[in-house]
N, C-alpha and C positions, 0 to 999 in steps of 0.2 A: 504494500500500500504506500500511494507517495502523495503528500500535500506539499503545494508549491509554500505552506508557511511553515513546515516541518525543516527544521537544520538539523541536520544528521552531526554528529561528532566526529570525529572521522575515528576508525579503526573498532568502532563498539556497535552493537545494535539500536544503542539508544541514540538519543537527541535533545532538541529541546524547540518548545515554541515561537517561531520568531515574532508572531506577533503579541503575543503575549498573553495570551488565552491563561495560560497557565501560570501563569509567572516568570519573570524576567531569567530567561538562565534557568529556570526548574527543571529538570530534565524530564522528559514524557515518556510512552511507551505508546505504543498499539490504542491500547483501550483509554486513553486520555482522546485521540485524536478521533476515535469513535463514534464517540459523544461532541468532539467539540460543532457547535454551529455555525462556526466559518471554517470549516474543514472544504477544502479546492483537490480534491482529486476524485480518482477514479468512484464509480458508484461503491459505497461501502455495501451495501445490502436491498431487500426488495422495498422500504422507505423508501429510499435514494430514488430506485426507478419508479416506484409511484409520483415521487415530487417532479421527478423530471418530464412524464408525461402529462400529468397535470400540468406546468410550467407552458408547456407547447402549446395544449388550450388553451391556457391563458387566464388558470385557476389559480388567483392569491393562495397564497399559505395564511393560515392563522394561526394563534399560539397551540389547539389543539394540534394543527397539524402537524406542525413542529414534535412533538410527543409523541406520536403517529407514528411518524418517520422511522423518530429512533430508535421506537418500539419492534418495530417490524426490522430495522438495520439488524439489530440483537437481535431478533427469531429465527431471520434466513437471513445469514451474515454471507457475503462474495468471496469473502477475506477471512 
C-alpha cells in the first residue's frame, strides 16, 4: 500500500506521516494509514470502491459515509 503522504524511513518497514495526521515525526504502520481520511493511494478496501463510484455520480459523502467507508475498508480489506 502506498500514500503519496506516507514517508517511508529508509531501510525499515515503517514510516511516518508527512502531513501530519498522526503527529509530527510519529512513526505509523499499515493500520494508522487505514483509517487515516486523507489517505491518497491505491483503493484500501470495498468502502474505497463504493466512494469512488459514488464520486463519479456525483454522490456527496457525508459524515455517515465517511464511517461507511471504513467500515467496509476493515470487512473486505484489498491490502
Amino acid at each position: 500500500m502506498t500514500c503519496k503522504y506516507f514517508a517511508r524511513i529508509p531501510d525499515t518497514t515503517t514510516g511516518y506521516c508527512a502531513i501530519g495526521a498522526y503527529g509530527d515525526g510519529v512513526q505509523v504502520g499499515r493500520s494508522a494509514c487505514m483509517a487515516c481520511p486523507k489517505y491518497d493511494g491505491p483503493q484500501r478496501g470495498l468502502g474505497d470502491t463504493i466512494a469512488f463510484i459514488s464520486g463519479v455520480f456525483g454522490v456527496k459523502p457525508c459524515g455517515g459515509c465517511k464511517q461507511r467507508q471504513q467500515t467496509l475498508n476493515e470487512a473486505v480489506s484489498y491490502v
